[in-house]
NUSE-861241 format. One record per residue (C-alpha): residue number from 1; residue in three letters; x, y, z. Coordinates in steps of 0.2 Angstrom, whole numbers, plus 5000, padded with zeros to 4 digits. Layout:
<rs>
R num residu   xx   yy   zz
R NUM    ALA    X    Y    Z
...
</rs>
This chain:
<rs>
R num residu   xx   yy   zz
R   1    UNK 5623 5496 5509
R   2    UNK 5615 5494 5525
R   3    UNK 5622 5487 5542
R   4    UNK 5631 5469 5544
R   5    UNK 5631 5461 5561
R   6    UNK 5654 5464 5562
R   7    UNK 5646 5484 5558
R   8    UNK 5635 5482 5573
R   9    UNK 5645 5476 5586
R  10    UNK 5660 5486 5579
R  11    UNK 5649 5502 5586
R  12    UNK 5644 5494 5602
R  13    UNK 5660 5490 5607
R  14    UNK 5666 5508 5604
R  15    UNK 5650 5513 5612
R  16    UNK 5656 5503 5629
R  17    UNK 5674 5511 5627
R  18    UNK 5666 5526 5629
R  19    UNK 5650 5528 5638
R  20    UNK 5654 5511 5651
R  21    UNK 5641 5496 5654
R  22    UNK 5627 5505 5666
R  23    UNK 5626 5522 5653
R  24    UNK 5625 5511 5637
R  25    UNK 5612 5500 5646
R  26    UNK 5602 5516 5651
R  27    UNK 5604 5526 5631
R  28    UNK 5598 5509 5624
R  29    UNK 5584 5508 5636
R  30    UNK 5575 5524 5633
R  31    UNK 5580 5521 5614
R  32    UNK 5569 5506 5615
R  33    UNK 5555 5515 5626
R  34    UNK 5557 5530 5613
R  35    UNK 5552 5519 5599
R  36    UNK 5539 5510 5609
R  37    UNK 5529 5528 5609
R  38    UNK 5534 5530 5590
R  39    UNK 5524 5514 5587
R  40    UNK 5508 5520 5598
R  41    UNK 5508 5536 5587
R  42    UNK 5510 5527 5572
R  43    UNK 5496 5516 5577
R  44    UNK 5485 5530 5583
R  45    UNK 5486 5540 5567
R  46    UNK 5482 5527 5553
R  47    UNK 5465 5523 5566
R  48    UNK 5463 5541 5562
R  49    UNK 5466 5541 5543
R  50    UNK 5452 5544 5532
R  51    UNK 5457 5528 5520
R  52    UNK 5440 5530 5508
R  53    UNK 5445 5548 5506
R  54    UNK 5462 5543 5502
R  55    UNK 5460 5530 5490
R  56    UNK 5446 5544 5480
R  57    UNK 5464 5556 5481
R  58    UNK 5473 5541 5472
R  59    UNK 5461 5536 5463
R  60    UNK 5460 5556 5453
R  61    UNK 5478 5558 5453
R  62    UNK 5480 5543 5443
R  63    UNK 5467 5551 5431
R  64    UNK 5477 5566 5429
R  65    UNK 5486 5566 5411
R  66    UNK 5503 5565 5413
R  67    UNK 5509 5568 5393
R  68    UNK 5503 5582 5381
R  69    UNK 5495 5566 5369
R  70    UNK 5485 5562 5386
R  71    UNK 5480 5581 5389
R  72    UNK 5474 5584 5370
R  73    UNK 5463 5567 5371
R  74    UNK 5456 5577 5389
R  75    UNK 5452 5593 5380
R  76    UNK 5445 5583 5366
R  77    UNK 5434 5571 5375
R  78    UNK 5430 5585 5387
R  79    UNK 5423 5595 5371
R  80    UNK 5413 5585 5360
R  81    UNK 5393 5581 5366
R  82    UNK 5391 5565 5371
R  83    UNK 5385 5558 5356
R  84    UNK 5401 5565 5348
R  85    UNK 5410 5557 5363
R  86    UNK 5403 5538 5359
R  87    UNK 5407 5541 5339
R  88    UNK 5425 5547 5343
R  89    UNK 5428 5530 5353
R  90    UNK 5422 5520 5340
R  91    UNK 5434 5529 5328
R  92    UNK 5447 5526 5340
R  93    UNK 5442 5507 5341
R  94    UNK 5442 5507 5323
R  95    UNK 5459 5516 5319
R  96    UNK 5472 5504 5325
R  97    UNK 5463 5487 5318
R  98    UNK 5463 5496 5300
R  99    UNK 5482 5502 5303
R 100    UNK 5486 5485 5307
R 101    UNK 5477 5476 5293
R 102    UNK 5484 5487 5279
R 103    UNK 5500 5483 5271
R 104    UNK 5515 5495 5266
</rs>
């Protein structure tokens, strides 16, 4: 998809038919300026950006549970005392090494 170099010129030539030399010359001048200040801002706001406070934000959206199994394991954790929490993870440890080892 995207613009081949035969696109390109196809557009400028069309763009000479119609506008002439010196007013083609002058649009993609101040294009060129315009982007040049599009740059500056762009620069200005990531110097402004809080990144540590953005990479906290990324870092608890990619905690969020994203399926109902996720969720219950949440609720559950969330629920039991911590001594509850530290069997329960060593159940979980425990589960899929016995389901492995047993035969059906």
């Amino acid at each position: 998809m995207g613009f081949h170099p035969l696109d390109f010129l196809i557009i400028v030539g069309i763009g000479l038919l119609i506008f002439g030399p010196k007013t083609l010359q002058s649009i993609s001048h101040n294009a060129g300026r315009g982007l040049g200040h599009v740059k500056e801002m762009k620069d200005k706001v990531m110097a402004e950006l809080p990144m540590d406070e953005l990479s906290r934000v990324s870092e608890t959206i990619s905690r969020i549970p994203t399926s109902p199994t996720q969720v219950a394991q949440k609720l559950v954790s969330s629920a039991l005392k911590p001594d509850e929490k530290n069997a329960s993870e060593q159940a979980d440890e425990e589960l899929p090494a016995a389901s492995v080892s047993e035969p059906k």
